[in-house]
C-alpha atoms as one frame of an Amber mdcrd trajectory, in Angstrom:
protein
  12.288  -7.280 -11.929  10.230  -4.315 -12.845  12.338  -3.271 -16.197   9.117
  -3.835 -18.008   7.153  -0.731 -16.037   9.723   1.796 -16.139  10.462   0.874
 -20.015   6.059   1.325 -20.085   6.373   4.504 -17.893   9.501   6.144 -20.532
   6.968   5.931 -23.787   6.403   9.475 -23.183  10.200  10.414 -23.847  11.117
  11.978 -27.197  13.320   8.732 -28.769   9.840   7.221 -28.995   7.807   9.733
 -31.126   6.315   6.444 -33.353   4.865   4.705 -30.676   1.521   5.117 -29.871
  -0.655   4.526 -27.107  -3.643   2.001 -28.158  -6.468   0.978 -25.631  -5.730
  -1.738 -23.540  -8.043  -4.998 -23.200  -9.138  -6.534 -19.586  -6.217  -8.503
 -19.145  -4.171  -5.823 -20.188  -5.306  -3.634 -17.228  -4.998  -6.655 -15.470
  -1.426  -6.921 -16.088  -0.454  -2.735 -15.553  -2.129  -3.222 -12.217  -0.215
  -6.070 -11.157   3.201  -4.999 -11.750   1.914  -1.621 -10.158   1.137  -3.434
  -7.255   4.453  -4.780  -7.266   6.429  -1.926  -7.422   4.666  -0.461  -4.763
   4.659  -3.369  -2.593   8.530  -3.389  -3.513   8.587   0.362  -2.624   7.102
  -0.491   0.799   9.633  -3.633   1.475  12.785  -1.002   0.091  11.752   2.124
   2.887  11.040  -0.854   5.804  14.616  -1.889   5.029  16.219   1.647   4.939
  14.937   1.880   8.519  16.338  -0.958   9.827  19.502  -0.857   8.117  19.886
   3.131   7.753  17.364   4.023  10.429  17.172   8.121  10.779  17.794  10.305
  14.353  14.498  12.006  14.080  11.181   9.900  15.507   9.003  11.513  13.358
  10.764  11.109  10.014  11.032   6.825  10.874   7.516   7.049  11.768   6.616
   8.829   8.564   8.459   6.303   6.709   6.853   3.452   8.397   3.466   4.839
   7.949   4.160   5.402   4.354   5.458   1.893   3.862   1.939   0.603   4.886
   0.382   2.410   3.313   2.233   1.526  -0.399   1.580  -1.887   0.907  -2.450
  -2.127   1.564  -3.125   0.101  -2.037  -3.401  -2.526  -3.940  -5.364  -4.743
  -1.804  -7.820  -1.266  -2.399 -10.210  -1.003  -5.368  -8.119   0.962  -8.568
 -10.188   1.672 -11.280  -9.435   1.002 -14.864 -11.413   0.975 -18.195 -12.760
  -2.094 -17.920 -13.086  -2.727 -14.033 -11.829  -1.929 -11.260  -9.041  -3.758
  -9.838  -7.664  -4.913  -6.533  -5.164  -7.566  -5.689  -6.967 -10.649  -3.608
  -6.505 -11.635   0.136  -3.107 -13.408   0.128  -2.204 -16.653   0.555   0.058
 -16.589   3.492  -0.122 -17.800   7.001  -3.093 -17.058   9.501  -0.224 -15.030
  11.339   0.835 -12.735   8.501  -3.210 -13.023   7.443  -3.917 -11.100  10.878
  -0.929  -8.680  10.270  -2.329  -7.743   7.134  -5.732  -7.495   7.518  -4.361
  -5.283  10.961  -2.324  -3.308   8.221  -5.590  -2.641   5.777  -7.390  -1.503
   9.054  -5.060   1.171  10.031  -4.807   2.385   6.420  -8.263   2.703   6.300
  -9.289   3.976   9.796  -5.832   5.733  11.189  -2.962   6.316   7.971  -5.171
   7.242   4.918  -8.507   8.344   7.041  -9.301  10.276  10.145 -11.906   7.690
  11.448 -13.244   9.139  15.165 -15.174   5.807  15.977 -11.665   4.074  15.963
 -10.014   6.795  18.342 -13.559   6.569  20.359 -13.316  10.162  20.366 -15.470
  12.325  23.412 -16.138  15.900  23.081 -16.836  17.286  26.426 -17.978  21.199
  26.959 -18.163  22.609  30.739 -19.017  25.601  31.781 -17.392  27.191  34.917
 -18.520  30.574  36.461 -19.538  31.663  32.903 -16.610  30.688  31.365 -17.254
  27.463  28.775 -14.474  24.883  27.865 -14.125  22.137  25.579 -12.051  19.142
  26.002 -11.431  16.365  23.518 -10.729  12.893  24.843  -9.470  10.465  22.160
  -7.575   6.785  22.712  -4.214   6.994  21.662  -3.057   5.540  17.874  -1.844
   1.744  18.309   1.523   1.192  17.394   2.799   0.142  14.179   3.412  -3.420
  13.305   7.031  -4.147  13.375   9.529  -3.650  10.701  10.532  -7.314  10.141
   7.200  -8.634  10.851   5.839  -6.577   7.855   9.017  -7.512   5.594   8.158
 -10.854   5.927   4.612 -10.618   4.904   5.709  -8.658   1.849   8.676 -10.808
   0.836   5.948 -13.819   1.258   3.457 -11.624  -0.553   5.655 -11.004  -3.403
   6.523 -14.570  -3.864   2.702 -15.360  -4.626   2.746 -12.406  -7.156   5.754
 -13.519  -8.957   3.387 -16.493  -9.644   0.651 -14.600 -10.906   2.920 -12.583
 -12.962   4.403 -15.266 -14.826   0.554 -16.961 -15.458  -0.603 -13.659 -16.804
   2.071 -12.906 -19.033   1.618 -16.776 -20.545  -1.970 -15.617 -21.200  -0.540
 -12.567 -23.142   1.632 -14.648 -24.968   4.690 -13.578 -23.358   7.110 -16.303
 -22.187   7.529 -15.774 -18.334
């Protein structure tokens, strides 16, 4: 499935002194970014499946993995920039179920995984001041939990199937037979 990226990623390696880099057009980008998105989409599905079938004995490391996993999976749906424009895989077409799990997904990227956002946590910051003696407490709401492992493979495996779509139409506009 994603032969094409790591043969596009090994152009660097000595056996392939003659080729060149050129600049790439729009729909070039366009393409790089998609099966980017892809492999990291895959990458996500891959470590959600490692915990289930695998799992690991330490809390921390699953939850690490999990929180990784979403991550890999909202980055595309976030703006990358190119030379042309910048580029970000649309909503997807799935159902208004796995539409609310991945919008829920982007939000905890954005306010809890990737960011530190204090209006989500509704985060107090209290000082007191007994007999002379000043204290500060922090009160913040605890992190939701993490949407379930096969809840969020489905979504991906679903996701994926739309790509696979827009993969083939892209590379027909690139003159490459799908």
């Amino acid at each position: 499935m994603f032969a094409h990226f790591v043969c596009w990623t090994s152009l660097r390696s000595a056996h392939y002194d003659n080729v060149r880099a050129q600049n790439m057009t729009q729909e070039q980008e366009q393409y790089v970014h998609l099966i980017q998105s892809m492999w990291g989409i895959n990458r996500a599905r891959s470590i959600l499946k490692d915990l289930i079938s695998v799992g690991t004995e330490s809390e921390l490391v699953a939850t690490a993995a999990h929180e990784l996993a979403l991550i890999e999976y909202a980055k595309p749906f976030k703006k990358s920039f190119g030379e042309h424009q910048g580029y970000l895989l649309s909503e997807p077409d799935v159902s208004i179920g796995q539409l609310r799990l991945h919008h829920e997904i982007l939000q905890l990227r954005d306010q809890v995984l990737a960011h530190s956002d204090l209006t989500v946590q509704e985060t107090e910051f209290h000082l007191a001041e007994v007999r002379e003696n000043r204290s500060i407490t922090v009160i913040s709401n605890v992190e939701e939990p993490l949407p379930r492992l096969t809840d969020t493979i489905e979504l991906i495996d679903s996701v994926t199937e739309k790509l696979f779509i827009q993969l083939s139409d892209l590379k027909k506009s690139l003159g490459v037979e799908p």
